[in-house]
VOLUM-818770 format. One record per residue (C-alpha): x, z, y; chain. Coordinates in steps of 0.02 Angstrom, whole numbers, plus 32768, in hexadecimal, padded with zeros to 4 digits. Last residue first. Example, Ala and Ser with C-alpha at 12.3 -4.5 7.8 and 13.67 -1.06 7.14 Angstrom:
! residues 2
{east = 82AC up = 8165 north = 7FCB mol = A}
{east = 8267 up = 8186 north = 7F1F mol = A}
END
This chain:
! residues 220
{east = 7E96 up = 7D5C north = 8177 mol = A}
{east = 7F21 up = 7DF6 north = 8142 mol = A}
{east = 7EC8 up = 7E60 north = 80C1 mol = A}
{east = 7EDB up = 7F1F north = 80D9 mol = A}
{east = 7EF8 up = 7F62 north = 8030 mol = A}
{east = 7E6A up = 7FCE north = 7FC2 mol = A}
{east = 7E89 up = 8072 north = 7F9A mol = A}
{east = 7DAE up = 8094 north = 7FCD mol = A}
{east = 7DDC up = 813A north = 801B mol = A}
{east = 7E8D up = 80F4 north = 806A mol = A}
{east = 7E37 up = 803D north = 80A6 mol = A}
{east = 7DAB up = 80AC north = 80F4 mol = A}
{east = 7E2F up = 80F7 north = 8164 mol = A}
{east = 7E82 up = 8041 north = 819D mol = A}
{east = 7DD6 up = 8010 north = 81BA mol = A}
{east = 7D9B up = 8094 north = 821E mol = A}
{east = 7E46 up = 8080 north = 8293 mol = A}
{east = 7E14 up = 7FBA north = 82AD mol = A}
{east = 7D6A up = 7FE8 north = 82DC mol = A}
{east = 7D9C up = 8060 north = 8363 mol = A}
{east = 7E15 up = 7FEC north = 83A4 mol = A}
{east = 7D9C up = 7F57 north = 83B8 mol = A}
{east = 7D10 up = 7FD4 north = 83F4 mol = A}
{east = 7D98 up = 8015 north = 846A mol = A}
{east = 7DD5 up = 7F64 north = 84C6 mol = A}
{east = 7D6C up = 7F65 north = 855B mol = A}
{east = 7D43 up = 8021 north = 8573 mol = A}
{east = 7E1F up = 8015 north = 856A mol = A}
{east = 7E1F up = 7FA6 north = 8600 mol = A}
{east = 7DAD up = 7FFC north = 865B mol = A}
{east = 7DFC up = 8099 north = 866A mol = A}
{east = 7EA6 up = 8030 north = 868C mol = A}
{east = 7E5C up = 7FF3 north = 8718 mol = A}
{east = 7E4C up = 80B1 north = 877F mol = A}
{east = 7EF3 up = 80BB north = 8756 mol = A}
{east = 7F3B up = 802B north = 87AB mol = A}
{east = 7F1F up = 8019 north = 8858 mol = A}
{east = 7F37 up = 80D5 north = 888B mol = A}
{east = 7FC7 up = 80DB north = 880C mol = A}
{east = 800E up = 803F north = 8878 mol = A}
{east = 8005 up = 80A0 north = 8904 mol = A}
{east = 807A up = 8130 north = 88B8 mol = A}
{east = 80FA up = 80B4 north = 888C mol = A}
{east = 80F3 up = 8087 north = 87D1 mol = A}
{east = 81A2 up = 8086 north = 8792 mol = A}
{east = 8240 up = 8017 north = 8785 mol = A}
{east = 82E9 up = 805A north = 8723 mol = A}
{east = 8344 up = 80EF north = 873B mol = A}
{east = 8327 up = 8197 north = 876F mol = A}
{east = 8359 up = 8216 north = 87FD mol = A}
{east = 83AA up = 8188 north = 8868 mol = A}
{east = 82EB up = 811A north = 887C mol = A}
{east = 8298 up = 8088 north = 8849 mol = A}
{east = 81F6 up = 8047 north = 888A mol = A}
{east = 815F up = 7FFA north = 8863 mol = A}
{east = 80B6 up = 7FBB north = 88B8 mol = A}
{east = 8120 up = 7F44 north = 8930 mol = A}
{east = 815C up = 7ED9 north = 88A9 mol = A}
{east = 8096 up = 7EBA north = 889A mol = A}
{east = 7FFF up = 7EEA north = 882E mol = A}
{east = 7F48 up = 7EBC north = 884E mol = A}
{east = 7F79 up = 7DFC north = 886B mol = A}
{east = 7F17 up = 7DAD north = 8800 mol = A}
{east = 7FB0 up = 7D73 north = 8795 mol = A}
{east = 7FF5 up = 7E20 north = 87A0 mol = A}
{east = 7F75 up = 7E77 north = 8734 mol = A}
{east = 7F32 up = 7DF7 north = 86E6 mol = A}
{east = 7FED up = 7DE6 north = 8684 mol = A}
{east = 7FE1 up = 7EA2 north = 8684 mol = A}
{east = 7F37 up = 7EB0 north = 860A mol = A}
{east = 7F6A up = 7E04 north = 8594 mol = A}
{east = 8009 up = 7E63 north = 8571 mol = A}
{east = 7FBC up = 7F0A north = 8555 mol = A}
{east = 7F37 up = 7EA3 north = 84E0 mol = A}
{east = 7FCE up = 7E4A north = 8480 mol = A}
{east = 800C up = 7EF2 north = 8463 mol = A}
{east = 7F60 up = 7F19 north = 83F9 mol = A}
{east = 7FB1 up = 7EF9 north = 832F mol = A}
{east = 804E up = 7F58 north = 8355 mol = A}
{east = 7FEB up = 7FEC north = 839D mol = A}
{east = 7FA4 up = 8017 north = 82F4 mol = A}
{east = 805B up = 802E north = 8296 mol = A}
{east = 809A up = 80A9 north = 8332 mol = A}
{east = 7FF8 up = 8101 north = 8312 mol = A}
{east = 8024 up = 813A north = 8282 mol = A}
{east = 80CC up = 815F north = 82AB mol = A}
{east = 8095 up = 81E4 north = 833B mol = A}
{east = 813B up = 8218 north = 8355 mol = A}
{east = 817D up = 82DF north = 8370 mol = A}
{east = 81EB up = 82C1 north = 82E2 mol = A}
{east = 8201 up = 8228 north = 8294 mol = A}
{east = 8195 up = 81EE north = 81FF mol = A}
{east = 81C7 up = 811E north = 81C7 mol = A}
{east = 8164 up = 80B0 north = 823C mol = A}
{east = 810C up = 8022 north = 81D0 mol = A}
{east = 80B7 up = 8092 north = 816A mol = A}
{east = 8099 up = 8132 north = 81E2 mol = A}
{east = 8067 up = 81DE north = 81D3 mol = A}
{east = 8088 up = 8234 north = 827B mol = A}
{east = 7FC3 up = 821F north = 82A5 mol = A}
{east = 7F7E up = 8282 north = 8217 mol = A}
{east = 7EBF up = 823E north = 81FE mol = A}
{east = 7E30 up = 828F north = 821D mol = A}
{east = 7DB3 up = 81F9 north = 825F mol = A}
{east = 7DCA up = 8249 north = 8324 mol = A}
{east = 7E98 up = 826F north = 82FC mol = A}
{east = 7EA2 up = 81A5 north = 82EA mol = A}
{east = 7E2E up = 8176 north = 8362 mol = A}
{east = 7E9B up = 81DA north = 83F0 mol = A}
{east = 7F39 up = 81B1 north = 83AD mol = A}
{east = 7F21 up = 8104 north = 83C7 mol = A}
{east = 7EEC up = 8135 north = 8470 mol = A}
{east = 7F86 up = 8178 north = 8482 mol = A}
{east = 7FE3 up = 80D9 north = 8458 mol = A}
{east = 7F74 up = 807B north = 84C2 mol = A}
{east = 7FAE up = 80E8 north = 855F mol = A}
{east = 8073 up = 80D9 north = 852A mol = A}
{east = 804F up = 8026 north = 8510 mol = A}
{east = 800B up = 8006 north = 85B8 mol = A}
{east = 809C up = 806D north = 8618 mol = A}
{east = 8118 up = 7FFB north = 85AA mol = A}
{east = 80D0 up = 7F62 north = 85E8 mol = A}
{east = 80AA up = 7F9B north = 8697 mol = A}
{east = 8172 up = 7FCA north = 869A mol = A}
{east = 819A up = 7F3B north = 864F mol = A}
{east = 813B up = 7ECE north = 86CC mol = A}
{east = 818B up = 7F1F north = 8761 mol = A}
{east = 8248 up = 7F19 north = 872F mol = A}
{east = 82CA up = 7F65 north = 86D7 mol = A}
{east = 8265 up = 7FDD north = 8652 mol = A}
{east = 82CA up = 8081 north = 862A mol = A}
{east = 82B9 up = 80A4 north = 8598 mol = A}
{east = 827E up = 800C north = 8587 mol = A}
{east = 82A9 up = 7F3C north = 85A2 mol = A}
{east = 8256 up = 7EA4 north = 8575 mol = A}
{east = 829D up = 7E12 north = 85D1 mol = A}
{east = 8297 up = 7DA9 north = 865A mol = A}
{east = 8238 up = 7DFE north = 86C9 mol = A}
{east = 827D up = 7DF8 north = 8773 mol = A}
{east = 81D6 up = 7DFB north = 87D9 mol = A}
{east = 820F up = 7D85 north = 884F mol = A}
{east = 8215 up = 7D09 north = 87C7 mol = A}
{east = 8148 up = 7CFB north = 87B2 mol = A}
{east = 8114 up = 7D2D north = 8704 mol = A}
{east = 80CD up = 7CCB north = 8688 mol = A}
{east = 8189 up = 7C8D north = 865A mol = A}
{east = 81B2 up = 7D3D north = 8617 mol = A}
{east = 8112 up = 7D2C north = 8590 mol = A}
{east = 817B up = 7C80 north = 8539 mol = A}
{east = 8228 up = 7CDD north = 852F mol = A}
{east = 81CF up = 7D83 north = 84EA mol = A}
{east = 815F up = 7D2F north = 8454 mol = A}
{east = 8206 up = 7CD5 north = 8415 mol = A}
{east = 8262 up = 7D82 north = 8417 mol = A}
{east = 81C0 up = 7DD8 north = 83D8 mol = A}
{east = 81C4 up = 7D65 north = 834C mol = A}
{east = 8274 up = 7D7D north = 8321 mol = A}
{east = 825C up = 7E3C north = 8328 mol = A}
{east = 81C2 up = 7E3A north = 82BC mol = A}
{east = 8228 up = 7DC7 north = 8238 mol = A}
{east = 82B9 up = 7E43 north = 822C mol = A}
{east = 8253 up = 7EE9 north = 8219 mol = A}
{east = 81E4 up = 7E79 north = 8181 mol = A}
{east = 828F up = 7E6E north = 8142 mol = A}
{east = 82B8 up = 7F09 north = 8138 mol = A}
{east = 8203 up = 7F41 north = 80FE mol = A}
{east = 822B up = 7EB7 north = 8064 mol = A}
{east = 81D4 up = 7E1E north = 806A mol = A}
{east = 817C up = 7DBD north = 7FE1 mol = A}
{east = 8145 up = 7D10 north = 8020 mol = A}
{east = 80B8 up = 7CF0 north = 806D mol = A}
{east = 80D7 up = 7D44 north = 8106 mol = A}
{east = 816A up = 7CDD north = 810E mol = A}
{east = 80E8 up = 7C52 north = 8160 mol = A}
{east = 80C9 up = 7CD2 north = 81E2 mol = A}
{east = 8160 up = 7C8C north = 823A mol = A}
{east = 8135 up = 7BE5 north = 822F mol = A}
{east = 80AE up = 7C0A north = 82A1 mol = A}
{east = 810B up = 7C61 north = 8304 mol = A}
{east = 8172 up = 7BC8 north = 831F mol = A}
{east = 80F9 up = 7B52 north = 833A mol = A}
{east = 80B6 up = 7BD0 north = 83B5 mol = A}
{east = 814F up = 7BD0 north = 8423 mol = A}
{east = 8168 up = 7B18 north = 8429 mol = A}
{east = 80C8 up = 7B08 north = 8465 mol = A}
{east = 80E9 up = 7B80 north = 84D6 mol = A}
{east = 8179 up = 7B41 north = 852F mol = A}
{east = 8126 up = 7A8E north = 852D mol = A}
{east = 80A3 up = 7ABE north = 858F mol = A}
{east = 80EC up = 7B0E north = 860E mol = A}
{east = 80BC up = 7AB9 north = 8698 mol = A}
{east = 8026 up = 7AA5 north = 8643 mol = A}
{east = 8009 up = 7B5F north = 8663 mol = A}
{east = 7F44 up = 7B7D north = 8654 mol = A}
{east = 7F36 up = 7AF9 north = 85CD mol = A}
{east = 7FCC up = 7B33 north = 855C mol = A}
{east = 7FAC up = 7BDE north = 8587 mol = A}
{east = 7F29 up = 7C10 north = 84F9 mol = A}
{east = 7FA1 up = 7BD9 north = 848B mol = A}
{east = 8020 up = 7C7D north = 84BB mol = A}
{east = 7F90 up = 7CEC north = 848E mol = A}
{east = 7F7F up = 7CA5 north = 83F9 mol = A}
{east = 8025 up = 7CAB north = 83CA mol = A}
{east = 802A up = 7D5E north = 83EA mol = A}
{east = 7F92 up = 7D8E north = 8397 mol = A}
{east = 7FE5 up = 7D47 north = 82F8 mol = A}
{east = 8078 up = 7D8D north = 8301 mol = A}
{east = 802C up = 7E4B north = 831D mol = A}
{east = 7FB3 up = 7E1E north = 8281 mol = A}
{east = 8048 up = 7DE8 north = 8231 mol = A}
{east = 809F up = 7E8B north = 8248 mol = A}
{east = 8009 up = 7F0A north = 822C mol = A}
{east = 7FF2 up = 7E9E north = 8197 mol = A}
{east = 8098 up = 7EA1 north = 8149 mol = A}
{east = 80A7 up = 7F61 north = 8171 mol = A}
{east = 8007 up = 7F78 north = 8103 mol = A}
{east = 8034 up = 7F2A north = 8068 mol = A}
{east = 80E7 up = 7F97 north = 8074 mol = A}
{east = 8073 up = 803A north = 808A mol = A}
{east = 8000 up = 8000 north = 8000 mol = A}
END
């Protein structure tokens, strides 16, 4: 089960992204040929899927899918922003920092619907137990990144977000949310989550129903 599992969280993260990166050939034909490179590529990707894979290996195919997924998302952005990576701990730029802000607040929603059905959190499949992580939740976040990343591309492409929301100071490093852009933000990221909780909610259910019935998650 646990190994089962993992392969699914993964290709249902791969396969989110290259969906989301199709949906851009007609809004960015400028870019067109960026992203349909991109989602050929993913989509031979998740041909190893069926093939057996190891949990190393599956480790080594998410990374070279998020590498492919990563170069294509960058170029959504306009330059002045300075993404051209991911980066954490701490994030570089304006977009990372939304990104990892929005995954931090997913992840704990994640841990929300988990504890809520009785589940333990900090037992993962995917992400090996660490101490003082929420591994379980870890694995289910995998699956909804793509929603993050759909979340802050609308939220600088319509203009609710600018360089001049963030800030970086001497006492810590990297770019943060400037206190105005909290004002802007926070009250949107309510919504946000209203919008995607049935999805999550359902998704956490059937994970727990897959454990009582000990039958795998099937990747469709």
């Amino acid at each position: 089960f646990p190994v089962q599992f993992s392969k699914n969280i993964v290709y249902l993260k791969i396969s989110s992204q290259m969906d989301f990166i199709r949906e851009q050939i007609n809004l960015r034909t400028d870019l067109k040929k960026l992203f349909l490179d991109t989602t050929n590529t993913l989509e031979e990707i998740l041909k190893n899927f069926e093939k057996k894979i190891s949990s190393d290996s599956l480790r080594g195919i998410e990374g070279g899918a998020a590498s492919v997924y990563f170069n294509a998302y960058t170029k959504l952005f306009p330059p002045e922003l300075n993404f051209n990576k991911r980066t954490r701990r701490p994030p570089e730029d304006p977009v990372n920092a939304m990104l990892s802000l929005c995954y931090t607040i997913l992840h704990f929603e994640m841990v929300r619907e988990i504890e809520l059905i009785g589940l333990d959190p900090t037992i993962g499949y995917y992400h090996n137990f660490e101490y003082g992580r929420e591994s379980l939740a870890c694995d289910f976040v995998e699956p909804f990144r793509v929603h993050v990343d759909r979340f802050v591309l609308k939220l600088f492409k319509d203009g609710t977000l600018k360089l001049s929301d963030f800030s970086k100071d001497k006492e810590r490093e990297g770019c943060y949310l400037a206190k105005e852009g909290r004002a802007k933000f926070y009250p949107l990221q309510f919504n946000w989550l209203d919008s995607i909780r049935v999805e999550v909610r359902s998704f956490v259910r059937s994970f727990a129903r897959s454990i009582i019935d000990e039958e795998d998650l099937i990747c469709d």
